[in-house]
C-alpha positions as CSV (number, residue, x, y, z in Angstrom):
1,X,0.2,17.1,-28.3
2,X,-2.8,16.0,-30.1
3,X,-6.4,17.1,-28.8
4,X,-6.8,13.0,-28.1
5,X,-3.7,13.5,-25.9
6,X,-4.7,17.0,-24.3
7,X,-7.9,15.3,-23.2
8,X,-6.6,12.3,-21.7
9,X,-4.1,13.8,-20.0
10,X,-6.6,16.6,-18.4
11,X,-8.8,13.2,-17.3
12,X,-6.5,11.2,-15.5
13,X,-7.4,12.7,-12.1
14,X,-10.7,10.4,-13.3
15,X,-9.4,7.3,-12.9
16,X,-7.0,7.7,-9.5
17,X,-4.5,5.6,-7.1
18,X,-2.7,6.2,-4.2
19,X,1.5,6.3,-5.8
20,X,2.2,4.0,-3.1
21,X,-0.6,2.3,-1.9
22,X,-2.1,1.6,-5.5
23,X,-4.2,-1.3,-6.7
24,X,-2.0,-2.3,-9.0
25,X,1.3,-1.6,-7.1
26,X,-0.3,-4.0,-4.4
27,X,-1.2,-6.7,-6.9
28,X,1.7,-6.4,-8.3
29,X,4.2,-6.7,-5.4
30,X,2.4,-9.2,-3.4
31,X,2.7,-11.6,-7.0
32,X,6.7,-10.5,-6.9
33,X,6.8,-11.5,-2.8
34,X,5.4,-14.6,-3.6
35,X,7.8,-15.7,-6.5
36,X,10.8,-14.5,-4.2
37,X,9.9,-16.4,-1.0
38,X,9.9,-19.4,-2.9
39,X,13.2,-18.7,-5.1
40,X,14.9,-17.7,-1.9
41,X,14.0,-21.0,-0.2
42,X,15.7,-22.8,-2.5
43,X,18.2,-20.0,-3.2
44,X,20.9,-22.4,-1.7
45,X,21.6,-26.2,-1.4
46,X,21.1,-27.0,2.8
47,X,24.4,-27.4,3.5
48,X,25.5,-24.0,2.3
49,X,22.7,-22.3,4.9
50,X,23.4,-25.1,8.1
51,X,27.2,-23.5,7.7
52,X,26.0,-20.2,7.8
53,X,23.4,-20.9,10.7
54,X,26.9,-22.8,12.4
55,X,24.9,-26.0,11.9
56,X,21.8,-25.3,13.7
57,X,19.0,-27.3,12.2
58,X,16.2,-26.2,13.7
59,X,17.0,-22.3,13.0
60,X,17.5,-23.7,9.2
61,X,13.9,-25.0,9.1
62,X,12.4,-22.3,11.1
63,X,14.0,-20.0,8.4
64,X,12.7,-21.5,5.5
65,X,9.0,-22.0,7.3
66,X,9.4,-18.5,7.7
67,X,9.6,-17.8,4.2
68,X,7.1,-20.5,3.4
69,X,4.5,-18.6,5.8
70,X,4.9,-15.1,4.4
71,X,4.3,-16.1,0.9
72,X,1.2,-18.1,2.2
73,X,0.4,-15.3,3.4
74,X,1.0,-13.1,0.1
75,X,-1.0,-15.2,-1.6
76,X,-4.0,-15.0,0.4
77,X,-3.9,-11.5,0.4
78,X,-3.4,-11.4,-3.5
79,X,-6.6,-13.3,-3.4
80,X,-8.6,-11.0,-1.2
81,X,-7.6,-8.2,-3.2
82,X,-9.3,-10.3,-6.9
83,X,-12.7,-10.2,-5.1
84,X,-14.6,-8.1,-7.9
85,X,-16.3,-5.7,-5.3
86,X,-12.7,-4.8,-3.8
87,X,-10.9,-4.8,-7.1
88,X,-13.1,-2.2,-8.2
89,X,-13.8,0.2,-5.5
90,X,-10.0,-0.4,-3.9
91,X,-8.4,3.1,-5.0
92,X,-12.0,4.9,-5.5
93,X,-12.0,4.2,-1.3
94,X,-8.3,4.8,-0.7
95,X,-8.4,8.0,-2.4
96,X,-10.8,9.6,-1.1
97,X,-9.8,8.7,2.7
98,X,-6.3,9.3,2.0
99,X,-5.2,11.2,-0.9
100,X,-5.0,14.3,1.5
101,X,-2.1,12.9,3.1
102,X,-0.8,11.1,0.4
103,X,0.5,11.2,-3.2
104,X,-2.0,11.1,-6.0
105,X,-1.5,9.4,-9.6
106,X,-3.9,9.0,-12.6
107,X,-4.8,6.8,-15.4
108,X,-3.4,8.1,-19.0
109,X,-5.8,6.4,-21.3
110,X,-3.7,7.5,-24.2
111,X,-0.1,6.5,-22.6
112,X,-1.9,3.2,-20.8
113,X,0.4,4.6,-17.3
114,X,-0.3,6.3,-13.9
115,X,0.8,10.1,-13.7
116,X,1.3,12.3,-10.5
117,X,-1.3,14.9,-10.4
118,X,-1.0,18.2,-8.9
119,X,-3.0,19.4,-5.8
120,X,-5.7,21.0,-7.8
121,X,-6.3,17.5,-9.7
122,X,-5.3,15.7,-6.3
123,X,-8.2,17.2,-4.7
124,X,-10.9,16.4,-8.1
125,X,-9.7,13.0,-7.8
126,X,-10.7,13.2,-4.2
127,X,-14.0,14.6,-4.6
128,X,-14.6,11.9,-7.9
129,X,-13.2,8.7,-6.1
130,X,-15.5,10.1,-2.8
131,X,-18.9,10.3,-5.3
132,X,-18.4,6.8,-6.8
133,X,-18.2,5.3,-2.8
134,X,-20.7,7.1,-2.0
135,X,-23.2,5.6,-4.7
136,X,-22.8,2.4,-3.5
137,X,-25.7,0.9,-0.4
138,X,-24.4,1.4,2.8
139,X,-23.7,-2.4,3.5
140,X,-21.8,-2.6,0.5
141,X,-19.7,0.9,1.6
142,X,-19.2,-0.5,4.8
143,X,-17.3,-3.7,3.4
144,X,-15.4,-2.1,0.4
145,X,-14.2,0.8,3.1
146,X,-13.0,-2.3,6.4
147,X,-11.3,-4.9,3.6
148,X,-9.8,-2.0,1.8
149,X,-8.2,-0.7,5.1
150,X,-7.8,-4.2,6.4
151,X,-5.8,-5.3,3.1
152,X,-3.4,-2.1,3.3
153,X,-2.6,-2.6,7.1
154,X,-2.1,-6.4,6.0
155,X,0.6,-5.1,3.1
156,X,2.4,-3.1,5.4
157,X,2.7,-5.8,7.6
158,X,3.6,-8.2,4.8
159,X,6.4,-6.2,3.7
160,X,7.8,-5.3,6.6
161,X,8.1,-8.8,7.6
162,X,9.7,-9.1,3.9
163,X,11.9,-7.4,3.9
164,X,13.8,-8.0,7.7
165,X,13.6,-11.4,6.0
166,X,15.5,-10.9,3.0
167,X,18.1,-8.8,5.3
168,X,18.6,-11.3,7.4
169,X,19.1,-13.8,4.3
170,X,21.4,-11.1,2.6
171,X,23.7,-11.1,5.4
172,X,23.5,-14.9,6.0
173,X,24.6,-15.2,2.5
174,X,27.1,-12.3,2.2
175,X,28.9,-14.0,5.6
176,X,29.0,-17.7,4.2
177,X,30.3,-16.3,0.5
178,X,33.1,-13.6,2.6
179,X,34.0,-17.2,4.1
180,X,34.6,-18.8,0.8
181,X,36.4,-16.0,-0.6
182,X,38.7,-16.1,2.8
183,X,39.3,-20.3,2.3
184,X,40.3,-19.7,-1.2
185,X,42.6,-16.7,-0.1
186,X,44.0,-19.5,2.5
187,X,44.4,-21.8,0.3
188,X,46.8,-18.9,-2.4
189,X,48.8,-18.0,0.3
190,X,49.5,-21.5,1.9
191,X,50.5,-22.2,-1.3
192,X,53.1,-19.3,-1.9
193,X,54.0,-20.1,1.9
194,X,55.1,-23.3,0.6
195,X,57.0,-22.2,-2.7
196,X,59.4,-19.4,-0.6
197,X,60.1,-22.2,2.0
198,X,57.8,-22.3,4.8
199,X,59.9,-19.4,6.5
200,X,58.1,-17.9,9.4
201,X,59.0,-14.7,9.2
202,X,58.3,-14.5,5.1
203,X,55.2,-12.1,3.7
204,X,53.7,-15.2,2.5
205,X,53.9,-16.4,6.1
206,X,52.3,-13.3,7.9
207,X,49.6,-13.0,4.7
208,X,48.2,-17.0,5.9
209,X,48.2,-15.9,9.8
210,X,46.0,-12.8,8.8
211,X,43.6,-14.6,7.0
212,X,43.4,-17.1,9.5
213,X,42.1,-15.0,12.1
214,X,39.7,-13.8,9.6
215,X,38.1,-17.2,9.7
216,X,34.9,-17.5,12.6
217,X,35.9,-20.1,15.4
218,X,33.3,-22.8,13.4
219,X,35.4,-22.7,10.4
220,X,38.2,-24.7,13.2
221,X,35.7,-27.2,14.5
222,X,36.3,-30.6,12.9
């Protein structure tokens, strides 16, 4: 390791974040919530979700408004976070209220990448982040410290409500494709039903009943 290296990597406690409540994990993932809400929305052509929603318009639109919301709401967070005072003082002020309890990292000015630090260089980060609030006026402190706590509590809530979304759209989608699968399965065996010769009693036969039942009562509504 070159001395450059050595020194950078003995600094990084310098330059600190929380590993999971980072500046730049935040930014980050409220950017990638945004772009997903909106693929999502249009993930599927309408009539593929009504089936899955057995035709209910209203939860259709309520869905999508729901997805349309929380990536409003992504967004506005995203640009609380850009203000310049926040941006710069966002992990100074989270570390040093939290990095007792929580997982420090540090800037690598040679590798350009956060780190984990150890306790000993968890608890200089603390004391570092802690002196750089600290120089700051007391109005200024009090703002940087209730919109940094504000915007975490805001994440968490963000994606929470994220991901129950994209559970209940995983499962909406995984039931409407299990129901394609089974039509196409149908339509094989009703098929084979016909080339043995319709015979009750053949495996062809007792193959189309099971996969029949498979089928919710909606896919029989005409």
């Amino acid at each position: 390791m070159s001395k450059k290296a050595e020194r950078a990597r003995n600094l990084r406690y310098k330059r600190p974040a929380l590993a999971m409540l980072g500046y730049e994990l935040i930014h980050n993932e409220l950017c990638d919530i945004c772009s997903e809400c909106d693929e999502i929305r249009y993930a599927w052509d309408d009539e593929n979700i009504l089936e899955a929603m057995d035709g209910e318009e209203e939860d259709f639109y309520e869905f999508q408004m729901m997805f349309s919301d929380l990536s409003a709401e992504a967004d506005q967070l995203y640009s609380i976070l850009d203000d310049e005072l926040i941006s710069e003082h966002f992990d100074d002020c989270t570390v040093a209220l939290m990095g007792n309890r929580f997982q420090c990292i540090g800037f690598d000015t040679v590798e350009e990448d956060y780190y984990g630090l150890c306790q000993y260089e968890s608890e200089l980060a603390q004391t570092v982040s802690g002196k750089r609030i600290m120089q700051l006026t007391k109005k200024d402190m009090l703002s940087v410290i209730g919109q940094c706590v504000s915007a975490m509590a805001a994440f968490w809530s963000i994606r929470e409500k994220y991901d129950r979304l994209e559970a209940v759209f995983g499962i909406l989608k995984d039931d409407n494709h299990s129901i394609i699968e089974t039509v196409k399965e149908i339509e094989k065996a009703y098929n084979d039903f016909c080339n043995e010769g319709c015979y009750a009693y053949s495996n062809a036969a007792k193959q189309l009943d099971k996969l029949c039942e498979a089928l919710p009562e909606r896919a029989w509504i005409m």
